[in-house]
N, C-alpha and C positions, 0 to 999 in steps of 0.2 A: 504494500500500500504506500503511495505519496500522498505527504502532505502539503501543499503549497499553503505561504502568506504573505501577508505585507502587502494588500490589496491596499491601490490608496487614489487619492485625487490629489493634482500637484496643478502647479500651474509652469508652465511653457520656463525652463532652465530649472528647475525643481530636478531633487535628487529622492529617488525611493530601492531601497533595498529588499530583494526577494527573498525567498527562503523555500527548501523543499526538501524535507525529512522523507527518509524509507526506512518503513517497520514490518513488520511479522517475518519470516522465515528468509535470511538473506547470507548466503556465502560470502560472496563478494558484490561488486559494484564496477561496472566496465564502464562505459561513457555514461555522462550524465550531460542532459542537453537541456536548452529552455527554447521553447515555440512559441509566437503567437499567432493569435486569427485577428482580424480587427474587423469590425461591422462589414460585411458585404464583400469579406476577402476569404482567400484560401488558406490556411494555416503556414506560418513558415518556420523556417528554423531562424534562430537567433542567432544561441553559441552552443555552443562544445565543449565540452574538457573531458579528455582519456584520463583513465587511471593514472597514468603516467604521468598529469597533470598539463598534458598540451592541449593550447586552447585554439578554436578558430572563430571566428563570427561573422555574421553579413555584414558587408559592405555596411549600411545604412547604419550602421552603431558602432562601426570599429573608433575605438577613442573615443565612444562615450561611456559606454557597457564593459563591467569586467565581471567573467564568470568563476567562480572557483569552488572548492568546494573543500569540508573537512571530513575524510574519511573515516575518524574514529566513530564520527558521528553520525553517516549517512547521509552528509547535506548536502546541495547545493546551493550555491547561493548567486543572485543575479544585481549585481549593484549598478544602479543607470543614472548615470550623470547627465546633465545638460538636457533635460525630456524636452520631446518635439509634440505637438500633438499628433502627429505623425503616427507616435509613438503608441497611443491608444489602442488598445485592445485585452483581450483574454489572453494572459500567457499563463502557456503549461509546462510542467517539469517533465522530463520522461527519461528514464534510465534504463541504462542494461543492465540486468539484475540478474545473477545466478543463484538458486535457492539450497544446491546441494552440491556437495564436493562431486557427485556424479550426475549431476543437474546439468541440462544444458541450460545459458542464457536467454532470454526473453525480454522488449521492452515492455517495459510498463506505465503510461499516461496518469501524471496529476489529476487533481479535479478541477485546475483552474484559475487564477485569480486575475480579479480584474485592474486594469491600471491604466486611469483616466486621467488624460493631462489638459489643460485648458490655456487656450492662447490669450 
């Protein structure tokens, strides 16, 4: 299970920080990525980070957006500096999650949070 938070309303160069906890049965934790949709769009990817801690992101956030995450903890986290209204939409966490040492991998979709930026 994920949890995403940090749902907020900012106004246009406002800063809000994500968050995205994974609980119940978890081996490891392979990429953990954050998506969003925005009204009337198709879902996209954001960013990335491998276990390994390499990150990528879209175009449209590099140098504002930094992803990272704390492994002892399960987290990911999505900190978005400089918001655009642009920027508005549902974002989700989704992870590759292993649940047994003879478990194959599988991603797994957040529920969600919303983050509303106003010009």
């Amino acid at each position: 299970q994920l949890q995403a938070s940090g749902r907020g309303l900012v106004r246009a160069g406002g800063s809000l920080r994500l968050s995205c906890v994974a609980s119940g049965s978890i081996y490891s934790i392979n990429d953990m990525d954050w998506y969003r949709q925005a009204p009337g769009k198709q879902r996209e990817l954001v960013a990335v980070i491998t276990s390994a801690g390499n990150t990528n992101y879209a175009d449209s956030v590099k140098g504002r957006f930094t992803i990272s995450r704390h492994n002892a903890k399960n987290t990911v986290y999505l900190q978005m500096n400089g918001l655009k209204p642009e920027d508005t939409g549902v974002y989700y966490c989704h992870c590759q999650i292993r649940t047994g040492v003879t478990s194959g991998s599988r991603y797994y979709w957040g529920q969600g949070t919303q983050v509303t930026v106003s010009s």
